[in-house]
N, C-alpha and C positions, 0 to 999 in steps of 0.2 A: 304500258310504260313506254317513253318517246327513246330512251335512251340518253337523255340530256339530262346533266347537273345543272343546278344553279344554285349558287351559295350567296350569300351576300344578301343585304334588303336593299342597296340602289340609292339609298336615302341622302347620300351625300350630296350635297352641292355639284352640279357639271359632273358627275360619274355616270358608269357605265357599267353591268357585269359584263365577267365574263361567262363563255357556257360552253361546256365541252360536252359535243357528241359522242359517246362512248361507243355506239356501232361503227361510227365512219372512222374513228381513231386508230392507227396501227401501231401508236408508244414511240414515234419515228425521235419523240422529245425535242423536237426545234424549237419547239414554243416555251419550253424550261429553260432554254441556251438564251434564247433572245429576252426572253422575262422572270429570270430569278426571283425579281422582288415579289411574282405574287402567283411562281406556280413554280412547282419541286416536281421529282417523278416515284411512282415507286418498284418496285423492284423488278417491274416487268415491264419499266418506262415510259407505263402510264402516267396522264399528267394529273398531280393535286395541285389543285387551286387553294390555295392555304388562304386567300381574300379577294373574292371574286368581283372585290369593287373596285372600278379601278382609277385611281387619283390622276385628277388633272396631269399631274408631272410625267406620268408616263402613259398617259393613253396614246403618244407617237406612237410609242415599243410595243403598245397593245396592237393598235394598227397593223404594227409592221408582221408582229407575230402572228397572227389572224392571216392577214395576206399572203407569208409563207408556207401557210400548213398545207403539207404535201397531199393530206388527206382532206383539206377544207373540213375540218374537223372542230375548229375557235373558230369561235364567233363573238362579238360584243351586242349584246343584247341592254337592252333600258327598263 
């Protein structure tokens, strides 16, 4: 097992998932602050991805979160 999620089937038009490495992860939750819309934590501030696909409107915020993970831990995958 790689240690990566992936949820979502990708199928939508111009999307992207997303895919959290759960080894590289430390729950730091930046990526829940910066994208509500489509990851929550849970009580040990790990991230759920409640829809791992991610719509045209906000794959900036996907970017942006990805790009800040302290752990390089998000990723957007296709």
């Amino acid at each position: 097992m790689s240690g990566q999620v992936n949820a979502g089937d990708g199928s939508q038009k111009g999307s992207r998932r997303l895919r959290v490495d759960f080894i590289a992860c430390d729950g730091a939750g930046l990526c829940a602050e910066l994208l509500p819309e489509l990851i929550s934590r849970d009580e040990w501030g790990y991230p759920i991805i409640m829809d791992a696909t991610v719509p045209d409107r906000l794959r900036r915020h996907a970017r942006q979160a990805v790009r800040l993970c302290p752990k390089l831990a998000l990723r957007i995958g296709g």
